[in-house]
C-alpha positions as CSV (number, residue, x, y, z in Angstrom):
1,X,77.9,83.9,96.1
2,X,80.1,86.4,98.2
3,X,82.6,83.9,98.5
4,X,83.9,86.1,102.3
5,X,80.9,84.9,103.2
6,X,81.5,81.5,102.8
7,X,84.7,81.6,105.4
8,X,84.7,80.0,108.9
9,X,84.6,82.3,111.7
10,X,88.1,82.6,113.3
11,X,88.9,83.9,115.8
12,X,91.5,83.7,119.3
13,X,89.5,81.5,120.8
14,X,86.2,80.2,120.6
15,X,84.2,79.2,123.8
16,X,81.3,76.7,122.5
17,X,77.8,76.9,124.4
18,X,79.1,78.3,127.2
19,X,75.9,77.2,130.1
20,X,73.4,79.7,130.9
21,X,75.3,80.8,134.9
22,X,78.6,81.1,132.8
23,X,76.3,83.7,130.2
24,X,75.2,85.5,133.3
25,X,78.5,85.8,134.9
26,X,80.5,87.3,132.0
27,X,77.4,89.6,131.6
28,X,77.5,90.8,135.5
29,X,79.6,93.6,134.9
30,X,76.6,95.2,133.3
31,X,74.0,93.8,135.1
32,X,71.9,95.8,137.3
33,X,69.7,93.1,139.2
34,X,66.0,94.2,140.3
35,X,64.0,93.7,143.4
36,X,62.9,90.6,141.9
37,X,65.7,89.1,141.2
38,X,66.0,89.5,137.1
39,X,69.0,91.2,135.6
40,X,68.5,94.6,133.7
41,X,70.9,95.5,130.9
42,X,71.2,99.3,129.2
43,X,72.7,99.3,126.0
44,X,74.7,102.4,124.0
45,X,72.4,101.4,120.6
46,X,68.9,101.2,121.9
47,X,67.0,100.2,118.4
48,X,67.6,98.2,115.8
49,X,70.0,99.6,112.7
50,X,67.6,100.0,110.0
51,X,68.7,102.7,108.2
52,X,72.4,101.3,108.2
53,X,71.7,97.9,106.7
54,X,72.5,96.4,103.9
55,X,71.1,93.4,101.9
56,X,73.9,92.0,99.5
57,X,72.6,90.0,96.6
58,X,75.8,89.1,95.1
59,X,79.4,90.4,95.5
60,X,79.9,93.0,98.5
61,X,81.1,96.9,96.9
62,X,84.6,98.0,97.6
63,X,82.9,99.7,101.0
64,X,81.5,96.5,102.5
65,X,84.4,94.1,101.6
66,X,86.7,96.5,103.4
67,X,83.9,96.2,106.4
68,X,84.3,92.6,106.1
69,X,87.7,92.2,105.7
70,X,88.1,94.4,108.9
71,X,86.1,92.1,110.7
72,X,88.0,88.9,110.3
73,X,91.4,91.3,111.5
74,X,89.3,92.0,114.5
75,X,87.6,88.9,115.2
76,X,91.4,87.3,114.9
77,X,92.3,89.0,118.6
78,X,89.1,87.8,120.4
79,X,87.6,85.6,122.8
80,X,84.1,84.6,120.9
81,X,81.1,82.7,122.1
82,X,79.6,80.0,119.9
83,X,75.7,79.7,120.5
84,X,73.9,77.3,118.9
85,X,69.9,77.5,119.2
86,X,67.0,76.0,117.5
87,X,64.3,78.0,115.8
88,X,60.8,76.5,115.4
89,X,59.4,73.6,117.1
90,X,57.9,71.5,114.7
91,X,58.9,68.5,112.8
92,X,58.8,70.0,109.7
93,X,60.5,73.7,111.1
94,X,63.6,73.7,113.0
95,X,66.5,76.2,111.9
96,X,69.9,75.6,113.0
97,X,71.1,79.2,114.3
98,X,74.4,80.1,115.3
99,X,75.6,82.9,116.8
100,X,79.0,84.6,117.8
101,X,79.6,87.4,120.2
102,X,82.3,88.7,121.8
103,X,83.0,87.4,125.7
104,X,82.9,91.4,126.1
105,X,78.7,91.6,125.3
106,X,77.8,88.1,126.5
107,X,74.6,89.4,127.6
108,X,73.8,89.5,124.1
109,X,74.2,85.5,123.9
110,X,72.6,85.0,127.4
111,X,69.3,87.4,126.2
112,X,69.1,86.1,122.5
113,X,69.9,82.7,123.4
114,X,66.7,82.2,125.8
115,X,64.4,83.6,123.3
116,X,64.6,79.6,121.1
117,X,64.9,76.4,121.8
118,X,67.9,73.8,122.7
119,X,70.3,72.4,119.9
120,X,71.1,69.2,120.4
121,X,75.0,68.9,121.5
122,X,76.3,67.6,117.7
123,X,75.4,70.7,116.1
124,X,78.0,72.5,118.5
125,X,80.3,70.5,115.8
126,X,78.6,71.1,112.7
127,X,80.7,73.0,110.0
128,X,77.4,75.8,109.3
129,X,74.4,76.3,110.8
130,X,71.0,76.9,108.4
131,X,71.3,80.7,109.8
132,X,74.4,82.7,111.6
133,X,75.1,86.0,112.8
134,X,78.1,87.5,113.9
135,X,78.0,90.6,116.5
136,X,80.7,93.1,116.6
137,X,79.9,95.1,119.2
138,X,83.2,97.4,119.6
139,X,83.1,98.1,116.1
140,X,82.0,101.2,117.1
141,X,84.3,102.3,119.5
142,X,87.2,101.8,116.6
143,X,86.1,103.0,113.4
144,X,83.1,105.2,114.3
145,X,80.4,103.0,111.7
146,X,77.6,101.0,112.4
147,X,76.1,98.7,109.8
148,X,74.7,95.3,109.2
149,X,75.7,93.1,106.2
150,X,72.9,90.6,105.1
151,X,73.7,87.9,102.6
152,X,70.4,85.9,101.9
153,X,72.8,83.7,99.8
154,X,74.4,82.2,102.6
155,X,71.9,83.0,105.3
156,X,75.0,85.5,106.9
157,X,74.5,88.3,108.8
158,X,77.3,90.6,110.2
159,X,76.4,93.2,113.0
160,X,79.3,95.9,113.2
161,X,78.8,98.3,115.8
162,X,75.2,97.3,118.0
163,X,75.3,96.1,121.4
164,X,71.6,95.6,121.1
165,X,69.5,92.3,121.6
166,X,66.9,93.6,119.3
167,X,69.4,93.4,116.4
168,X,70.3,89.9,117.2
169,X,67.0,88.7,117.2
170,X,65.7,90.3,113.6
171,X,68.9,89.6,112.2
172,X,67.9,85.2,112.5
173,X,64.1,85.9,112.1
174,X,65.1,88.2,108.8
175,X,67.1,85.5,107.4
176,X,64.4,82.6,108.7
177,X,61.5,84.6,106.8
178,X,63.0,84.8,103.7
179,X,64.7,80.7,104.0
180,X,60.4,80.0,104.7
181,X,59.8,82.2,101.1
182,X,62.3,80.4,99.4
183,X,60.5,76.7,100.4
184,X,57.2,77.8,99.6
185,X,55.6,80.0,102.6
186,X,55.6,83.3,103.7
187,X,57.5,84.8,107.1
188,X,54.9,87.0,108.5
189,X,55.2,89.9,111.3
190,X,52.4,88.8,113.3
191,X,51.6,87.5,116.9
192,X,49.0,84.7,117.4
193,X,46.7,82.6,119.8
194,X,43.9,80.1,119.3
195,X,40.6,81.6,120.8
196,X,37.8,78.7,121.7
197,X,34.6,80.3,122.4
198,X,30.6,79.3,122.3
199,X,29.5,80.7,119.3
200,X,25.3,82.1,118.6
201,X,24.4,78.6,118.9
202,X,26.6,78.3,122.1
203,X,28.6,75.3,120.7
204,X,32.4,75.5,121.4
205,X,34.4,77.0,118.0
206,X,38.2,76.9,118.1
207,X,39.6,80.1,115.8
208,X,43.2,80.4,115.0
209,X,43.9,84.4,115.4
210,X,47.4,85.9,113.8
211,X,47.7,89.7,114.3
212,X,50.0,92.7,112.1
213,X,50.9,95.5,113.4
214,X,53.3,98.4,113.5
215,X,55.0,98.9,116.5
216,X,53.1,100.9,119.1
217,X,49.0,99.6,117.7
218,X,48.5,97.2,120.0
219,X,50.0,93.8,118.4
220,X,51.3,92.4,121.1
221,X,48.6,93.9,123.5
222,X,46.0,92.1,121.6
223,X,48.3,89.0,120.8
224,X,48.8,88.3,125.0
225,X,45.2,88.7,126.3
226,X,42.8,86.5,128.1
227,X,39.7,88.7,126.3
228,X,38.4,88.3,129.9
229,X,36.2,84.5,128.5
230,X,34.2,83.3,131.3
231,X,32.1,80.9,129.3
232,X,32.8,77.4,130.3
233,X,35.5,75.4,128.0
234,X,36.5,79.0,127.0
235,X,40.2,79.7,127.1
236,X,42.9,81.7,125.1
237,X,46.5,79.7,124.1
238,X,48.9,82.1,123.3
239,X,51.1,81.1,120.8
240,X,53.5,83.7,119.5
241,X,53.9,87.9,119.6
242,X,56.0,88.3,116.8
243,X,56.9,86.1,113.6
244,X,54.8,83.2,112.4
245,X,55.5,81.2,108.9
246,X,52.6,80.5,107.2
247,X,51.9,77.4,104.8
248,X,50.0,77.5,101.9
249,X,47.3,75.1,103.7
250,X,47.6,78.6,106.3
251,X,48.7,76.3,109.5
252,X,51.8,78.7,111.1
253,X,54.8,77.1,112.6
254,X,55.9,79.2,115.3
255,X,59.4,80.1,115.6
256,X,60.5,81.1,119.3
257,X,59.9,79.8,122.8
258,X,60.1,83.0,124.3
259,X,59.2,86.4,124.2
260,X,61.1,89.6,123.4
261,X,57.8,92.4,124.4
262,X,58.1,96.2,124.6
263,X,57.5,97.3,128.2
264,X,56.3,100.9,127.3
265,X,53.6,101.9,129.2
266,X,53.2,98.6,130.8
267,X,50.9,98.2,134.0
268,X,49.0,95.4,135.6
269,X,45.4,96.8,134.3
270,X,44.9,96.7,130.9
271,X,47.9,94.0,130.4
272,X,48.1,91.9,133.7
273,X,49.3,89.1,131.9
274,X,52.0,90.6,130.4
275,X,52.9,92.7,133.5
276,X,53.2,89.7,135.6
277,X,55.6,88.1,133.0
278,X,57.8,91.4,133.5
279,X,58.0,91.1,137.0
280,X,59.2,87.4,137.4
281,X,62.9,86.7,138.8
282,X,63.6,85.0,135.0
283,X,62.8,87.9,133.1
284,X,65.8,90.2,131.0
285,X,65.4,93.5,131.2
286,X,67.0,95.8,128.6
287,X,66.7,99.7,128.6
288,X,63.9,99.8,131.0
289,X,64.4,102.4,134.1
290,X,64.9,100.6,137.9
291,X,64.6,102.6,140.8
292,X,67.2,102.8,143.7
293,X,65.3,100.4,145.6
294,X,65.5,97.7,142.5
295,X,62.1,98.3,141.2
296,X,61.2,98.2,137.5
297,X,59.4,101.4,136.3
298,X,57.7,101.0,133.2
299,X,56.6,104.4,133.3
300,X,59.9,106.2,133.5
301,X,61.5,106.8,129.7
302,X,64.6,108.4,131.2
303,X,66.8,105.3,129.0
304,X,64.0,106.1,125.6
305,X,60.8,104.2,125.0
306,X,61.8,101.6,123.3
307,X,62.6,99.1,126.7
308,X,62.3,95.6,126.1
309,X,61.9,92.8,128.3
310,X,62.5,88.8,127.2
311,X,59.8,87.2,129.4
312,X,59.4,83.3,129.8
313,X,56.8,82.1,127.6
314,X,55.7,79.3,130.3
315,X,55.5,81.6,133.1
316,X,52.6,83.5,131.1
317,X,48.7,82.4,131.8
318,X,46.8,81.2,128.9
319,X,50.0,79.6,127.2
320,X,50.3,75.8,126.0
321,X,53.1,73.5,124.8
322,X,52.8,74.4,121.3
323,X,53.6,77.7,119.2
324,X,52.0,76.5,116.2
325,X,48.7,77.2,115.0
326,X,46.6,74.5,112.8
327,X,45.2,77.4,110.9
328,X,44.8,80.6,110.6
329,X,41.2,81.1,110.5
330,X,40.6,85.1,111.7
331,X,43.9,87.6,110.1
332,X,43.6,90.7,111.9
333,X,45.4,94.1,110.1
334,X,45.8,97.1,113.4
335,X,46.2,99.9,112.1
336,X,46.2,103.1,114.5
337,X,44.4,106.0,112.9
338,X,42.3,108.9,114.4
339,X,40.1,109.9,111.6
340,X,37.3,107.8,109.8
341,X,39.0,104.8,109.6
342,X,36.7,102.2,111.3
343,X,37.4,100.6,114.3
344,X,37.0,97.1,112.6
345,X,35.9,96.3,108.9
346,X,35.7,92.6,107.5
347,X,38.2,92.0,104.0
348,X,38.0,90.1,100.8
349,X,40.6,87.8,100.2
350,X,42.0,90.5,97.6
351,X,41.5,93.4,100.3
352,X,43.4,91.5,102.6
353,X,46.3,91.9,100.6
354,X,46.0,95.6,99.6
355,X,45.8,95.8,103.7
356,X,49.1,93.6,103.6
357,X,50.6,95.8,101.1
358,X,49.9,99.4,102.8
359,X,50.8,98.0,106.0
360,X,49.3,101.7,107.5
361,X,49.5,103.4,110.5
362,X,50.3,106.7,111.5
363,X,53.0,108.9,112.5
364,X,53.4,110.1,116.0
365,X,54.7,113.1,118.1
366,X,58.1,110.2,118.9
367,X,58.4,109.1,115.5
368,X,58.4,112.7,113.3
369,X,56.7,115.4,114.9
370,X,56.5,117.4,111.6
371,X,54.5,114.6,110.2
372,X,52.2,113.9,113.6
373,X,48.9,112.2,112.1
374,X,50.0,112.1,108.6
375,X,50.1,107.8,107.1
376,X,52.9,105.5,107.3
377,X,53.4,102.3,105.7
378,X,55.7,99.7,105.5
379,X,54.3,96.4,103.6
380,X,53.0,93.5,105.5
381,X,54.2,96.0,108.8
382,X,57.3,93.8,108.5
383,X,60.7,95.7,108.0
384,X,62.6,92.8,107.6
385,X,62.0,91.7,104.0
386,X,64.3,90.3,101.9
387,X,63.3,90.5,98.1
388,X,60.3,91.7,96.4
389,X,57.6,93.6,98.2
390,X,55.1,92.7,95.3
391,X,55.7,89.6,95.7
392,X,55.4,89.4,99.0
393,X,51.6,90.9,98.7
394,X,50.7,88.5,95.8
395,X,52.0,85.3,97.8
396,X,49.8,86.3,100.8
397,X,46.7,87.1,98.6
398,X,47.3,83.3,96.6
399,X,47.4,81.9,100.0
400,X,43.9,83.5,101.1
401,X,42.3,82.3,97.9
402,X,43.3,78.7,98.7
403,X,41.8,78.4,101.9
404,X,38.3,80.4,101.5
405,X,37.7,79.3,105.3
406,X,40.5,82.3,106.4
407,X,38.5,85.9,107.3
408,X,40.5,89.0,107.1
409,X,40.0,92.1,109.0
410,X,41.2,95.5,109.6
411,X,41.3,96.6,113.1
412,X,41.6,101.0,114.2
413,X,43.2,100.7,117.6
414,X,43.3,104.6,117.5
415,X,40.3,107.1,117.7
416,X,37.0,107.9,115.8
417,X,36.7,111.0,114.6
418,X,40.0,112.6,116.0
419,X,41.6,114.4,113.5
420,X,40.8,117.0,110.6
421,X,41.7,116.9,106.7
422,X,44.9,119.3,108.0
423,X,45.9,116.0,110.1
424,X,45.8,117.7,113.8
425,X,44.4,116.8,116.4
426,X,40.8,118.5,116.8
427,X,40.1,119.5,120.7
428,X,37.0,120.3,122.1
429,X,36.4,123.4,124.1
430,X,37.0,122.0,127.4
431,X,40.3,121.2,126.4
432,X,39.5,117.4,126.0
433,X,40.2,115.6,122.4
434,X,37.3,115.1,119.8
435,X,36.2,112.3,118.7
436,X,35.6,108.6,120.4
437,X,38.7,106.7,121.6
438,X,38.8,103.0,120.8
439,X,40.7,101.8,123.9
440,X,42.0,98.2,124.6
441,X,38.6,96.7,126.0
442,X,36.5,97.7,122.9
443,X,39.3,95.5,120.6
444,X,39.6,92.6,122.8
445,X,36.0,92.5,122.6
446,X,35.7,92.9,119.5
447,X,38.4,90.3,118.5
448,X,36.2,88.4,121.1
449,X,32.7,89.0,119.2
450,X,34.6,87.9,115.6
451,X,35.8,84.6,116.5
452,X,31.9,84.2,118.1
453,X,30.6,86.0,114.9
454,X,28.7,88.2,117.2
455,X,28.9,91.3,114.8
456,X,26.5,92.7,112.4
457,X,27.8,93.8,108.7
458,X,27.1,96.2,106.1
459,X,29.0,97.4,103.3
460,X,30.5,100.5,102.8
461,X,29.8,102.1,99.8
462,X,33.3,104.1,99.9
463,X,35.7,101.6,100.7
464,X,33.1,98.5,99.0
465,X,34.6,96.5,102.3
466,X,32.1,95.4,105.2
467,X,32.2,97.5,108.3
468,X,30.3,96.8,111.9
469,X,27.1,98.3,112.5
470,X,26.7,96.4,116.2
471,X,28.9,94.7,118.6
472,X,27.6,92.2,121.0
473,X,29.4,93.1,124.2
474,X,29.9,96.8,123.3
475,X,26.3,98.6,123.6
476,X,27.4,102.2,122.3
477,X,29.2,101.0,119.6
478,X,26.9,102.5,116.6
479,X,26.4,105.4,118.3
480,X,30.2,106.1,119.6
481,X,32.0,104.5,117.2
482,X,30.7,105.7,113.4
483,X,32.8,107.9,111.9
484,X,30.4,109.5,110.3
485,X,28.5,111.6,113.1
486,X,32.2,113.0,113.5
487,X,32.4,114.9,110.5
488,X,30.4,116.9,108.2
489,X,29.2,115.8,104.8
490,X,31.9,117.5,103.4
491,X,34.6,116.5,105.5
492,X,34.1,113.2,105.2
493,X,34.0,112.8,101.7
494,X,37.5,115.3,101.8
495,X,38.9,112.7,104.2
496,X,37.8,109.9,102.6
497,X,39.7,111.4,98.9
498,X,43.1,111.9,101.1
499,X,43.3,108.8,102.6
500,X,42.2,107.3,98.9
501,X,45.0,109.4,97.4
502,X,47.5,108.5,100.0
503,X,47.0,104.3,99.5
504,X,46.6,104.8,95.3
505,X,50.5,106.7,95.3
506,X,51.3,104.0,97.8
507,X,50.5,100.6,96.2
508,X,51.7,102.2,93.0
509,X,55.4,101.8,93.9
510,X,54.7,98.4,93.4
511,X,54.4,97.4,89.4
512,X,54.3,93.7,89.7
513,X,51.7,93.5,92.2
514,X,48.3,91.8,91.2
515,X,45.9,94.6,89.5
516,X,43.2,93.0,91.5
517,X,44.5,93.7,94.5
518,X,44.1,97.9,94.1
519,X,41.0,97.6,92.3
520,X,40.0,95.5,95.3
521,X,39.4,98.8,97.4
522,X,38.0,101.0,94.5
523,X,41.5,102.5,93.7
């Protein structure tokens, strides 16, 4: 253990649990407030500190114990605010989280603190909580670094030179997912909702839905949708849109009350409910562009795309008391790819977690335009492991085994049919992009028509998993949405060898994983 870890924060004074108005007072000063009455922050670090993280299993190098030692100098001279929350809401889940943040970026404690649930007043007191995080905001500002220190040992993070929410929040769900691996589940990076529809025989089925995704396919599109039911008894509970802990019995606790969305592109069409739950006097804005008259513009990416919004989980339609799920019965895998990836294949058990492991999208024009269209991955879409990815993909596939009752499925948010074998974008001769876009409708209804089991199967001879032939709800879907009438004969099969190539060098970075779980998709 890295016994600097193990010290008490100290500092010049510490203001315990300040109330909510006192938050929002000490964060005025950098508060713009909208038409509607919520406050709008804009931050100097606008996305999490990946690439400057550490995750310290055992002592801290010569580097991070000057970091850390630096901290406690610092800390000494200032005013700090002690915020206790509660993660999870179930008798069996509830994490004591601490955090500590200057008086300076109290916004950070008046966003973060929203997003979980009250701690009773004793644990104000207690000597630890289960998880803590310390912000240093200025850290910046004096010694021109930015990193974040993660000891799993202790449950410790230190954040040296973010002023962003987004860091605050990862850095307890980090350290809850890997406290959940420790005790026998698995933290996953997933939204979910119950579904209850009429199935073929038009009695009422309830379906606990969890969705992955990389940011930008859809996950929390898909995750806070009404799928426009009409039926009667049919409804949609949302539950959560972005980290569940499965059991090995695959009931999820939930783990926040509210949520922390990405307001790129949002408008009141194709995500009303969301929209409305931007737009309400209690929602936190954070990076998102307001007009002179006090208007949010979700549209504007003047301040980047990555704006954020915490929006009250209550205020949304189609949400309940409870942010666990009984089971898991439908896992659904977006990916977002514009070639001959279907747009939705049923998944062995063993497929399910070779999906886990590639955790594939693409990359976009934002992300690396040299690499536009070319595969991404990042296991379980979930950037915030601690330990072993290997076994990370073997727990999950164990866990699917054991409750045979669980579908899998991979869902293309993207295009059919978009892309060559060079990766760019083919175009038609009027100018218009090939192919067949799968827009938000077709998913929801297609998520709609798996928890009815209103879709037709038949394997793929490629892949050997099960792929949709018809879609109750979506009448053109053989005919618009095969991949095949696309392509030639030979460019299919040369597509179908790259994107082959790209998993096999993929899931071999990962020895320890199960061999089953390769061989599962003919690689």
């Amino acid at each position: 253990m890295a016994e600097i870890f193990t010290r008490p924060v100290k500092a010049a004074k510490i203001i315990k649990n300040p109330s909510w108005e006192q938050l929002r007072e000490w964060a005025n000063i950098e508060e713009t407030t909208t038409c509607f009455g919520s406050s709008r922050y804009v931050t100097r670090i606008r996305s999490r500190s990946a690439k400057f993280t550490d995750i310290l299993f055992g002592e801290p190098n010569a580097e991070q114990r000057r970091w850390l030692e630096e901290i406690q100098a610092t800390l000494g001279t200032e005013r700090l605010i002690q915020l206790d929350r509660v993660m999870g809401n179930h008798p069996d889940f509830r994490l004591h989280c601490r955090l500590y943040v200057p008086v300076d970026h109290a916004r950070l404690a008046y966003m973060w603190g929203q997003s979980l649930f009250d701690a009773p007043p004793e644990y104000a007191e207690s000597a630890r909580a289960d998880l803590t995080t310390v912000m240093v905001g200025k850290w910046r500002d004096k010694f021109m670094e930015r990193r974040v220190l993660v000891d799993p040992t202790t449950f410790t993070t230190y954040a040296l030179g973010s002023d962003y929410m987004g860091e605050v929040k990862k850095s307890f769900l980090r350290m809850a997912m890997y406290w959940v691996k420790r005790h026998g589940g698995l933290g996953l990076h997933a939204g979910s909702k119950l579904i209850r529809v009429r199935d073929a025989r038009g009695e009422l089925v309830e379906r606990g839905v969890i969705f992955f995704g990389l940011s930008g396919t859809g996950k929390t599109t898909l995750t806070c949708h009404h799928h426009f039911l009409e039926g009667e008894g049919e409804v949609v509970s949302i539950r959560q849109d972005d980290v569940v802990m499965m059991q090995p019995d695959a009931s999820c606790y939930g783990t926040e009350d509210n949520f922390f969305i990405k307001t790129e592109g949002l408008e009141p069409v194709s995500q009303p409910l969301l929209y409305k739950a931007a737009t309400s006097p209690r929602t936190m804005l954070e990076n998102v562009w307001v007009n002179p008259d006090g208007a949010p513009d979700f549209l504007n990416y003047t301040l980047g795309r990555n704006g954020r919004a915490i929006v009250i989980r209550e205020e949304m339609d189609y949400t309940d008391d409870s942010i666990d799920l009984p089971r898991a019965d439908i896992v659904v895998f977006i990916t977002r790819r514009e070639d001959i990836v279907p747009a939705v294949a049923r998944l062995t058990p063993e497929q399910g977690a070779a999906f886990f492991m590639l955790g594939e999208s693409i990359e976009t024009a934002a992300g690396d335009p040299a690499r536009e269209g070319q595969a991404v991955h990042s296991v379980g879409t979930n950037p915030f492991i601690i330990g072993a990815f290997d076994e990370e993909g073997n727990i999950f596939m164990r866990m699917l085994r054991q409750n045979p009752g669980v579908q899998v499925f991979l869902l293309n948010t993207g295009r059919i049919g978009g892309r060559g074998v060079d990766h760019k974008m083919r175009w038609q001769a009027d100018g218009s992009k090939m192919g067949a876009k799968i827009g938000v409708l077709d998913s929801t209804e297609i998520i709609k028509q798996i928890a009815r089991g209103g879709i037709r199967w038949e394997r793929d001879t490629d892949w050997g998993y099960e792929v949709a032939v018809a879609v109750e709800g979506v009448a053109d879907y053989a005919a618009r949405l095969n991949p095949r009438r696309y392509y030639t004969g030979e460019e299919y099969a040369e597509l179908t060898r790259l994107i082959q190539e790209d998993r096999v060098a993929w899931l071999a970075k990962f020895p320890e994983l199960a061999p089953e779980i390769p061989t599962s998709l003919g690689l």
